[in-house]
ChimeraX commands (.cxc) that place a marker at each C-alpha (Angstrom):
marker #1 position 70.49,125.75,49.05 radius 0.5
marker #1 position 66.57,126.88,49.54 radius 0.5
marker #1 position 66.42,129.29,52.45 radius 0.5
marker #1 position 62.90,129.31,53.75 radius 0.5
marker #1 position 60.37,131.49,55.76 radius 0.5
marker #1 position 61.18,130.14,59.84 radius 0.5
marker #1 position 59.79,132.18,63.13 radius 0.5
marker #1 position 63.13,134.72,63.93 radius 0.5
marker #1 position 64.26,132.61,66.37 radius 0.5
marker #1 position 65.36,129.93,63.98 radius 0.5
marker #1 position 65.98,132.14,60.83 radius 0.5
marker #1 position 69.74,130.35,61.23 radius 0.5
marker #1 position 67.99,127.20,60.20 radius 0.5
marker #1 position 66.80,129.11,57.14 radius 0.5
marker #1 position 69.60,127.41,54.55 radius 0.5
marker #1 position 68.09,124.19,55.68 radius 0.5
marker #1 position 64.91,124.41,53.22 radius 0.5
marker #1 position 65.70,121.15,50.83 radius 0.5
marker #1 position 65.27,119.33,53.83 radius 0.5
marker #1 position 61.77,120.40,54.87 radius 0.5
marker #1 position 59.15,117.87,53.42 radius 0.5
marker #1 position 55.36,117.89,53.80 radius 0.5
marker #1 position 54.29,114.17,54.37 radius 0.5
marker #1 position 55.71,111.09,55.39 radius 0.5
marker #1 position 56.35,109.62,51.96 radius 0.5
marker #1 position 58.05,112.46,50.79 radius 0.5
marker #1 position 60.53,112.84,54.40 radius 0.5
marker #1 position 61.45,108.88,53.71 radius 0.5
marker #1 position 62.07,109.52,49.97 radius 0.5
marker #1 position 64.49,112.32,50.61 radius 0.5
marker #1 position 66.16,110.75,53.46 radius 0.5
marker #1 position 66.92,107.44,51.49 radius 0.5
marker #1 position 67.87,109.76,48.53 radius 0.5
marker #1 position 70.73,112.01,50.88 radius 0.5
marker #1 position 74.07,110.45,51.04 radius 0.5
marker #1 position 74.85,109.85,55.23 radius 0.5
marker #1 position 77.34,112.90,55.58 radius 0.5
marker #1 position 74.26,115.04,54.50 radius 0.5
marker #1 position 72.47,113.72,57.07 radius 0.5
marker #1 position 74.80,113.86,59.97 radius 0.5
marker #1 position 75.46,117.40,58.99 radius 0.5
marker #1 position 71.56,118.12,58.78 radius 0.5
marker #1 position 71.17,116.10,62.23 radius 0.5
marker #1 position 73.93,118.08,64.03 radius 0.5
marker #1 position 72.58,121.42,62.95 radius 0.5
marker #1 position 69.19,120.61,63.68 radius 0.5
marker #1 position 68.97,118.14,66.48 radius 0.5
marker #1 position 70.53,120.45,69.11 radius 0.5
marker #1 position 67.44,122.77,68.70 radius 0.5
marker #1 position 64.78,119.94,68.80 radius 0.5
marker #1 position 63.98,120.94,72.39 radius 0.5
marker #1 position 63.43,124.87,71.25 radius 0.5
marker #1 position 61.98,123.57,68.56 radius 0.5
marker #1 position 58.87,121.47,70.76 radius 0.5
marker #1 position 58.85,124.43,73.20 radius 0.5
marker #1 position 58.59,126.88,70.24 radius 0.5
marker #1 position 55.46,125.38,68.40 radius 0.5
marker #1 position 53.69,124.28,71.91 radius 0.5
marker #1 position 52.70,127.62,72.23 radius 0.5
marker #1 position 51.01,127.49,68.47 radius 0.5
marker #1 position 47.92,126.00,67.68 radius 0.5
marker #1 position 47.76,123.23,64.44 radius 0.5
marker #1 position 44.42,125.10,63.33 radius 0.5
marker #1 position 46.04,128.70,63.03 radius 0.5
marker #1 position 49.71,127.58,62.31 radius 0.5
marker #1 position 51.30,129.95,59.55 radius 0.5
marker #1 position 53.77,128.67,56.85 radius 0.5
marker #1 position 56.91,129.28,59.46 radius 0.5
marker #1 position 55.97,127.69,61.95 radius 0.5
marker #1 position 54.41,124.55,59.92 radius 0.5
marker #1 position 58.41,125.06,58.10 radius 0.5
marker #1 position 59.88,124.44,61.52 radius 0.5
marker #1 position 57.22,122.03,62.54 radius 0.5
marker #1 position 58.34,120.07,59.29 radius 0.5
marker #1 position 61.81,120.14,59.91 radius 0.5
marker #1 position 61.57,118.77,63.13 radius 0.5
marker #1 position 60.17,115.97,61.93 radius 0.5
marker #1 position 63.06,115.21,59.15 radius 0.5
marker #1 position 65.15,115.57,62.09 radius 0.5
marker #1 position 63.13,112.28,64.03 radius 0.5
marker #1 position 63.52,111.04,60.59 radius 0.5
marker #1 position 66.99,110.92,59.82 radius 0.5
marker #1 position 67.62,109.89,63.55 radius 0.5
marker #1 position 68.05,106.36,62.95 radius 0.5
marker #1 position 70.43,106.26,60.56 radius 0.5
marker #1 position 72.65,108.99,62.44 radius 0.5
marker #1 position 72.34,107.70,65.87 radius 0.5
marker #1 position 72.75,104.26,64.71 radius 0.5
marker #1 position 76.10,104.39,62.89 radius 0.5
marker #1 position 75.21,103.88,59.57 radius 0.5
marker #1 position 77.17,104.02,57.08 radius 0.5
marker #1 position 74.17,104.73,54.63 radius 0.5
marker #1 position 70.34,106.32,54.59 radius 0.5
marker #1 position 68.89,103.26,53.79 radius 0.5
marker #1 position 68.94,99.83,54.62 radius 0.5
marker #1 position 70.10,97.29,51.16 radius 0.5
marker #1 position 67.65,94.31,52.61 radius 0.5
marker #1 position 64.77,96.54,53.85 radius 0.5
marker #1 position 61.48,96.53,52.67 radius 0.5
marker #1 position 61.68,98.26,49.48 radius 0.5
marker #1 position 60.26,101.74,49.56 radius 0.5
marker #1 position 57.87,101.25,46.17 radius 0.5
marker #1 position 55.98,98.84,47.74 radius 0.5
marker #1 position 54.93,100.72,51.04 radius 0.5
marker #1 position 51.50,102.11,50.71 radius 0.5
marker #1 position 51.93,105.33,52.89 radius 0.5
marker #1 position 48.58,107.39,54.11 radius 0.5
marker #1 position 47.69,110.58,53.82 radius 0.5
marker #1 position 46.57,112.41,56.96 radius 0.5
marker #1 position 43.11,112.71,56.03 radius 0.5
marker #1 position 43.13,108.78,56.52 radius 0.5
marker #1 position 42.32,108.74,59.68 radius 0.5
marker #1 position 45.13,106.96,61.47 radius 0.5
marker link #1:1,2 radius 0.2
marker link #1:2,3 radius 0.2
marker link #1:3,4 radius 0.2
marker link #1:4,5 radius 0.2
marker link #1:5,6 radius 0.2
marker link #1:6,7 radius 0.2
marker link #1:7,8 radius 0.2
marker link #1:8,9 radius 0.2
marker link #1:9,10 radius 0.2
marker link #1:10,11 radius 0.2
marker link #1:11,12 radius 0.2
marker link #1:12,13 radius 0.2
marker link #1:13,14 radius 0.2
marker link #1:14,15 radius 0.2
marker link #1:15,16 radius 0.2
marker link #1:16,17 radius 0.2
marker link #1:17,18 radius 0.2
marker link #1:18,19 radius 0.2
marker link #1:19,20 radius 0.2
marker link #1:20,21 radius 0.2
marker link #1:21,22 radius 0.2
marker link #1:22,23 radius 0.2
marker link #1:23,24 radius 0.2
marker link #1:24,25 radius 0.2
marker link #1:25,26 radius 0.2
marker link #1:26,27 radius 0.2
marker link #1:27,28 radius 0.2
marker link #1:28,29 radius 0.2
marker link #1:29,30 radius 0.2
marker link #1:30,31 radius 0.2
marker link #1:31,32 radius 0.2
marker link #1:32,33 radius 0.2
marker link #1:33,34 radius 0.2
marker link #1:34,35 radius 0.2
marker link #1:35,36 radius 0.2
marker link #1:36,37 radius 0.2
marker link #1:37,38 radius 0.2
marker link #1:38,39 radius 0.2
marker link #1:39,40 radius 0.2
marker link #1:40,41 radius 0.2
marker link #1:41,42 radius 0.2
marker link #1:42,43 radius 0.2
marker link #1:43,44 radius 0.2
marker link #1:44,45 radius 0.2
marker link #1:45,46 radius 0.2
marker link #1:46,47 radius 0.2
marker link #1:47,48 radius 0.2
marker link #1:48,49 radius 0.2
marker link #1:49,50 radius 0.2
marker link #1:50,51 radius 0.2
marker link #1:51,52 radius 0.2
marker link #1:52,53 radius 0.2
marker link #1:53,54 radius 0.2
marker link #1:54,55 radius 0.2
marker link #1:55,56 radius 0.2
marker link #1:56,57 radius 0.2
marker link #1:57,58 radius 0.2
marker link #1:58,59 radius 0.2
marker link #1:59,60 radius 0.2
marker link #1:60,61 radius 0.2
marker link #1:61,62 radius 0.2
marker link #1:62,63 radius 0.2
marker link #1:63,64 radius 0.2
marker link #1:64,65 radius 0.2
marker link #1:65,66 radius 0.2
marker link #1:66,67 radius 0.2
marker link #1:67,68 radius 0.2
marker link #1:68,69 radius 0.2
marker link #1:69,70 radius 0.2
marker link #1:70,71 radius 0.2
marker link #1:71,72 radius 0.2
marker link #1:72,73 radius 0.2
marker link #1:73,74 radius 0.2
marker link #1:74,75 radius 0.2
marker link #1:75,76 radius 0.2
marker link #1:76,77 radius 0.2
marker link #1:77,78 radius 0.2
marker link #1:78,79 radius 0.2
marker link #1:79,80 radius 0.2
marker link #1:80,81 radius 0.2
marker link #1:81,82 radius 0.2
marker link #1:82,83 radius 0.2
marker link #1:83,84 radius 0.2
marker link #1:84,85 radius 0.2
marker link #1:85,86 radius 0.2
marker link #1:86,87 radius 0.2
marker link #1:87,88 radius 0.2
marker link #1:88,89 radius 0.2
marker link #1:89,90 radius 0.2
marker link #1:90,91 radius 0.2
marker link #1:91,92 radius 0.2
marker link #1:92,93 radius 0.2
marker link #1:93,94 radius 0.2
marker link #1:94,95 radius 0.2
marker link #1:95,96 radius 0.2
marker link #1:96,97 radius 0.2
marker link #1:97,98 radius 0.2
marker link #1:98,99 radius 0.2
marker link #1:99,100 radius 0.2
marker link #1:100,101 radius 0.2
marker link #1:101,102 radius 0.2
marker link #1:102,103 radius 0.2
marker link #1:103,104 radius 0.2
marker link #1:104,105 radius 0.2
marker link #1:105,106 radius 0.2
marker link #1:106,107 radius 0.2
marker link #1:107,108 radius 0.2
marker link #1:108,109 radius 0.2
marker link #1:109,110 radius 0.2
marker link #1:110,111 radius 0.2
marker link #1:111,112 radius 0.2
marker link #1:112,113 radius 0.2
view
């Protein structure tokens, strides 16, 4: 397991680096790509901290944000991510009959959405 630079509050989160992913393409890639138990046990680690988390990095500003706090920043958003499948009850990351994942065009943030 990666361990990873996080602000001391969450240096417990540390072992959690494989899980931190810089865009959108690359948080759906490695969610379809982790088996479900992975997932739960990311989600229950995580999840209970989301609140922390938001209160945390609303007191840092996107311009000046250093590489811990974008790490944290990052893995709350894997946690929104693997959400679904968790609080859904699947028994799976991905969907067999969903849109397939090499045909989705996905942006980058300089695309002005």
């Amino acid at each position: 397991m990666s361990e990873v630079l996080l602000p001391p509050a969450f240096a417990d989160l540390r072992h959690l680096g494989e899980w931190i992913a810089p865009t959108e393409e690359v948080r759906h890639k490695t969610k379809i790509a982790a088996d479900i138990e992975s997932a739960r046990r990311f989600y229950a680690t995580v999840f209970p901290r989301l609140e922390a988390i938001v209160q945390h990095l609303n007191g840092v500003a996107w311009e000046t944000m250093g590489a811990a706090d974008r790490n944290l920043f990052l893995l709350g958003c894997m946690c929104m991510e693997v959400s679904h499948p968790v609080e859904l009850g699947w028994q799976t990351t991905d969907i067999a009959d969903a849109f397939p994942t090499a045909r989705v065009q996905f942006l980058s943030e300089s695309a002005g959405y």
